[in-house]
N, C-alpha and C positions, 0 to 999 in steps of 0.2 A: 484513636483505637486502631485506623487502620492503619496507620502508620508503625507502629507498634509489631502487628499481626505480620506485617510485613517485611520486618526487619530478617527474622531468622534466615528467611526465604535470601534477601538483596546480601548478605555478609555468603551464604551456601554460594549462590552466581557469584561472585567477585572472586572466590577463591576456586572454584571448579570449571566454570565456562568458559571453555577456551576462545580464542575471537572466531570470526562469524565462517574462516575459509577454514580452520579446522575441525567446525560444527560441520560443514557441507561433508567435508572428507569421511570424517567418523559413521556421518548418518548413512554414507554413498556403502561406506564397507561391510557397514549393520544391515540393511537392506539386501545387499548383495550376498550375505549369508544365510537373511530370512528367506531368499529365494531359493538359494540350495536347498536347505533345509525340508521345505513349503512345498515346492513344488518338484516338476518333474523333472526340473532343468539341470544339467549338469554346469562345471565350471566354464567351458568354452562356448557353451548358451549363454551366462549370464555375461561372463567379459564381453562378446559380440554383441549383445543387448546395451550394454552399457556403455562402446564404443559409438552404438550405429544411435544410439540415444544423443550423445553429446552433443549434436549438431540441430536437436528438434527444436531448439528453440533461440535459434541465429534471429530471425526474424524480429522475435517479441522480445529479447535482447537488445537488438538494438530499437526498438521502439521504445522499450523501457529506459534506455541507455539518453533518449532524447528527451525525456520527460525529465530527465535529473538535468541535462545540459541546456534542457530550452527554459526548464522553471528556474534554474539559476542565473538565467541571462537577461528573463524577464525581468527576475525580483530584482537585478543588481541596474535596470533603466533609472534614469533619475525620476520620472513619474510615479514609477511602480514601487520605488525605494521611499521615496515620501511617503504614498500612502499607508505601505507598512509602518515606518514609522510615528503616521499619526494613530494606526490601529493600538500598536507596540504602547502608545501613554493614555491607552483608554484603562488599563484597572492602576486600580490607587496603592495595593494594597497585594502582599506576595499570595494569599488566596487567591483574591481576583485574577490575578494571571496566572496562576493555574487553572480553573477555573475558563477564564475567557479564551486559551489557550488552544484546549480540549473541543471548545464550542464551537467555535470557525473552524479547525480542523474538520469535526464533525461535520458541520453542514458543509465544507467543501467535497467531504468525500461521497456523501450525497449525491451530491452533482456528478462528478467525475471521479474515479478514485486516484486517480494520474496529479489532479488539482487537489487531492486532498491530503497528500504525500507532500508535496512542495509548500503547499500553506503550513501546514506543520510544522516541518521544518525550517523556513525562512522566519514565520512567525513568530517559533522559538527564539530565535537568534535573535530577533530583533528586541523581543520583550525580555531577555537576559541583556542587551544589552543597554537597552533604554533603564532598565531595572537596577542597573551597576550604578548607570549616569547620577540617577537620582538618589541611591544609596540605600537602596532597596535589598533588601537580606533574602535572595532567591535560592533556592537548590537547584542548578540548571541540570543534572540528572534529570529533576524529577520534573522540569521543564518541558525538558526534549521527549520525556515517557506521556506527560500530558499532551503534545499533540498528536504524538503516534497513538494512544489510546483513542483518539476521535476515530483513528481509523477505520475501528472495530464494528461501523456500520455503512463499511460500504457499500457490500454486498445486496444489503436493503433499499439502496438506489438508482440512479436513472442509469448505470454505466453498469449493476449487476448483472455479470457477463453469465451467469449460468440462466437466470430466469428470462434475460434475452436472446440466448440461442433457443431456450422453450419457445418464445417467439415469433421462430423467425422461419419462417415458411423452405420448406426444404431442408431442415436441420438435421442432424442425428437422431434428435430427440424425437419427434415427426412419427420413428418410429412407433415405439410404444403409445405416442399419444395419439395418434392418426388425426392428429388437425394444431395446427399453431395453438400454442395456449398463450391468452392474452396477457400483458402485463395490468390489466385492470382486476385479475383477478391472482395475482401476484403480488408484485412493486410495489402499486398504487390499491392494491387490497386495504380493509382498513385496519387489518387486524396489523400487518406488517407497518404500517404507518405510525399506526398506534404504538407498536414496540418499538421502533426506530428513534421518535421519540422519547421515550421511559427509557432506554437501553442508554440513550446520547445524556439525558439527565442522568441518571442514578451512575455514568462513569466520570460526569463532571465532579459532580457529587466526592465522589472519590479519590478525585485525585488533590482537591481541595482539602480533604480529613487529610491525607497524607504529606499533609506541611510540616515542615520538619518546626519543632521547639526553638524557644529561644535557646537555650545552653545545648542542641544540637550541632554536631557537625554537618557544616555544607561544604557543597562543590563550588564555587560560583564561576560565569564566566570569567575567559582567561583575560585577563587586563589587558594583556597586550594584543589583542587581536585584531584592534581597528589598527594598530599601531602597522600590524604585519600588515594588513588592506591596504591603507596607505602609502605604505613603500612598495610596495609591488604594483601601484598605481602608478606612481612615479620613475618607475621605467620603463614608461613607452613614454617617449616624445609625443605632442599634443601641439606643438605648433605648426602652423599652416605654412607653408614654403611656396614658392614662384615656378618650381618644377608639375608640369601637367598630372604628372603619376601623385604627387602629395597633393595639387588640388582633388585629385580624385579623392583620393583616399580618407582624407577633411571631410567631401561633401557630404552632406546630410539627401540631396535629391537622389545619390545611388539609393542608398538604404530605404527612402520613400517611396521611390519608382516601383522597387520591387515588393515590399508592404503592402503599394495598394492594386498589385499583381494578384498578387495571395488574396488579398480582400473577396477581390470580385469572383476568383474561382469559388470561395466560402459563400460567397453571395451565392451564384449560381447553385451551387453543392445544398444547400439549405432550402433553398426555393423550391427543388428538384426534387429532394429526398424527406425534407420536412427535419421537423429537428431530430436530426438521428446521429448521436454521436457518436464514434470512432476512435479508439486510440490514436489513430492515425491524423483524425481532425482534429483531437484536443491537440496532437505536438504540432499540424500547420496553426491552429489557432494560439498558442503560443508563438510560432515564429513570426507570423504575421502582425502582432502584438511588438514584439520585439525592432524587426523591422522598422513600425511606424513610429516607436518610441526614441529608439535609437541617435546617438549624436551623427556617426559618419562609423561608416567600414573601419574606421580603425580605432575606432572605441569599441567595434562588436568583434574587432581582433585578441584586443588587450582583456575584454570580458573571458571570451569563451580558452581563452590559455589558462585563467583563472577555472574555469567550473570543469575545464579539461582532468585537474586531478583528482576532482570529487567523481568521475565516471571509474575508476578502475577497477576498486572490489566489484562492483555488479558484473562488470565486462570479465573477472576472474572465475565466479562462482554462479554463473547462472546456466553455465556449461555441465557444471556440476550437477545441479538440479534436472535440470535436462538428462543426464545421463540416469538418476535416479528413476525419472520417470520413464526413460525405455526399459530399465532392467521390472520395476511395475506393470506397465503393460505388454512388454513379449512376453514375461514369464508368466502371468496370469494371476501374481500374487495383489492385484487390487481385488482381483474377482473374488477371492478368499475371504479377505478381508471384508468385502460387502455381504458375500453371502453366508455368511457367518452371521452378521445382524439381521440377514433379510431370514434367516432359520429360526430366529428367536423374536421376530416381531409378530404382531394382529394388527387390524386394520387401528385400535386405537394407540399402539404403542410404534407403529411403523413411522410416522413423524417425526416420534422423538430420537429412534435408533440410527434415520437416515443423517439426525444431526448430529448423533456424537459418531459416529462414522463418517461424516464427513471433516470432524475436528479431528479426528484420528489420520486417515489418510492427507490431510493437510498439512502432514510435518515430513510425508515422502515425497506428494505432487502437491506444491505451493502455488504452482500456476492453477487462479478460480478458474477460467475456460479452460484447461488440461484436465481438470481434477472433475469436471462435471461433463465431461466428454465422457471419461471413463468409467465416473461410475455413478451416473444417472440414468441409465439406461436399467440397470440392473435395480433399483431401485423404484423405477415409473413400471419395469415390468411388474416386480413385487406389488407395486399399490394400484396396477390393474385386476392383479389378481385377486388380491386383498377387495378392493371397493374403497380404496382409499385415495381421498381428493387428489391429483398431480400439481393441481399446486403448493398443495403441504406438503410432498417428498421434493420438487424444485426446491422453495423456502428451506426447509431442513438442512438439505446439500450445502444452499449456499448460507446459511447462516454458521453452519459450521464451519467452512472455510474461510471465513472473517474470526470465525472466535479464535480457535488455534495461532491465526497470526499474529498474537500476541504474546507467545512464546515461541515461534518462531521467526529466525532472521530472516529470511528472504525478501521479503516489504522493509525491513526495518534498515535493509542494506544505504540505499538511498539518501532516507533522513539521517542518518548516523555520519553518512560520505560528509553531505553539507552541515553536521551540528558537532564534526568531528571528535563523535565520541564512539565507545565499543556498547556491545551490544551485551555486553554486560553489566557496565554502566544503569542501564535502565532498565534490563529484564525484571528486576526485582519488584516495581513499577507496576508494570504490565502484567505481572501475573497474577496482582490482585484484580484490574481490568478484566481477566479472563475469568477470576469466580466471579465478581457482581455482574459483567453481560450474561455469563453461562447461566446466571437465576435467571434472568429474564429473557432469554432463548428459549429455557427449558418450558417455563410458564407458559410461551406462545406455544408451544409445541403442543403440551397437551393440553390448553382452553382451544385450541384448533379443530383437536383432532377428536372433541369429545363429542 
């Protein structure tokens, strides 16, 4: 049925969605008019905005940028490649691997959302291709949309960046709340538990009904793509020579040495801080992985030339988004946008308005820590004034910034670089994802707020 339901919608994207850096462009220039418009800014306000924006997020750029080149260097260790591969022949049956697909994405993004990006994706690959081996009639479309669909509750765990800057003693938020709000009464809440849960079932759920028929058309993996892996394997030389520079190069103790460098800073870093994780730690904890797994320096040469051309659309268009969000925030047009729902809310419907305004502005500011910078403030002020809980306007913001990135590309960038397909390929996919979480967003919202 839902596969059906979802047709109209995946044939509309395949003929109108243009790939992922013409969506940045379009949205950058839509934006940039709603400002004119909206606000008081004229055209040489919002160009300057939108210049002096492009540069905000060099930083989280290239952290992001590391997270697609270290979880691909990872996945490609011969350890780490096995075990995907034993994962990749756990379902029997083209359900089950949609299905099982969705579910470890899911719970990896739980964890980390960095980790739950790359298991997705690798994941995919691997169960499309194990699925070929075996003569398995997959639709890897709707593969690669199943494990970007796990996505859709990151937000709800231990690495959700908005409900841990409420957190975190001396934050932005600080203000409005005048004391850290804990994540025991967020994250690890039961009510959010409880949905994280339901939300990760009811989209397995769904991406399993969305199995294509027998007498349908599928995509399936490309045949020839271990074929391509393996010749671009085989040009790097791999034998060990009598010159000191190629025994370096061979040795397996470089790459160990410095693996079990990174170790013991993680050691110390953990011991120290307690498990607090970091974008920054998940990409050492990555490399550090990588490192110990690794054959010699020059198999983690020949890897990372390979995961090198899966980093370039991120590195093209996350400039873009960036410049979206300065022409957003110098102009004032988030605050519009917020207080526009924060004018139509009460303490019992403020909940649910901070969620669809957060699903709303998450298609201009894609970054979850940019997007809850900006307009949680404005929101925790409302539900002071209101008498309404701050962890249900936290919750809200970020729930909504997980729901929207299912129709949008900016996370989807990533998984698409490494499962080499567009982003409209799978939207079609993920937009049903975004009705069945939205029921059950909306539900925590008002059994919360009642």
């Amino acid at each position: 049925m839902l596969r059906t339901l979802s047709r109209p919608f995946v044939a509309m994207v395949e003929r109108w969605l243009p790939n992922s850096f013409v969506f940045a462009v379009v949205l950058t220039i839509a934006v940039g008019l709603m400002a004119l418009g909206m606000t008081d800014s004229g055209p040489v306000e919002v160009i300057r905005a939108w210049g002096d924006g492009l540069t905000g997020l060099l930083e989280f750029m290239t952290q992001i940028a590391l997270v697609l080149l270290l979880g691909y260097l990872l996945a490609h260790t011969g350890p780490v490649h096995r075990l995907l591969v034993r994962l990749a022949r756990v379902p029997g049956t083209p359900l089950q691997a949609y299905g099982f697909v969705t579910l470890c994405a899911g719970a990896a993004s739980l964890l980390t959302w960095g980790l739950g990006l790359v298991v997705a994706a690798l994941l995919s690959v691997e169960v499309a291709r194990v699925g070929r081996e075996r003569g398995m009639r997959l639709h890897y479309p709707l593969l690669v949309a199943a494990g970007y669909s796990g996505f859709v509750v990151w937000h709800m765990g231990y690495s959700g960046s908005g409900p841990l800057a409420a957190a975190t003693e001396g934050s932005f938020a600080q203000d409005q709340l005048g004391a850290p709000l804990p994540i025991s009464e967020t994250i690890f809440s039961w009510w959010n538990i409880t949905a994280a849960v339901v939300t990760l079932l009811v989209v397995v759920g769904a991406m399993m009904l969305m199995a294509p028929g027998s007498n349908e058309r599928i995509i399936e993996f490309p045949e020839d793509a271990r074929t391509t892996e393996e010749r671009e394997n085989g040009l790097i030389e791999t034998t060990t020579g009598v010159a000191p520079a190629e025994r370096l190069d061979n040795a397996r103790a470089v790459t160990l040495a410095m693996g079990a460098l990174l170790l013991a800073y993680l050691v110390i870093y953990f011991a120290q801080e307690g498990f607090s994780l970091t974008l920054n730690i998940v990409n050492w904890t990555f490399l550090c992985l990588i490192l110990l797994l690794i054959d010699s320096p020059r198999e983690l040469g020949r890897l990372g030339a390979q995961a090198a051309r899966n980093v370039g659309d991120v590195l093209l268009q996350f400039p873009l988004y960036a410049g979206i969000l300065g022409i957003m925030s110098a102009t004032g047009l988030i605050t519009i946008f917020s207080d526009f729902f924060v004018s139509i809310s009460n303490e019992t419907t403020l909940g649910l308005w901070s969620f669809l305004a957060g699903g709303i502005v998450n298609f201009f500011v894609p970054s979850g820590g940019g997007q809850f910078a900006v307009q949680a403030p404005v929101f925790l002020e409302a539900g002071s004034q209101l008498g309404v809980d701050p962890a249900v306007v936290t919750m809200g913001v970020a729930y909504g910034d997980q729901w929207t990135n299912m129709i949008q590309p900016f996370w989807a960038l990533p998984l698409l670089a490494m499962a080499r397909l567009r982003i409209r390929d799978i939207l079609g996919f993920t937009a049903v994802t975004l009705v069945v979480s939205g029921a059950v967003f909306v539900g925590t919202m008002l059994l919360v707020s009642l």
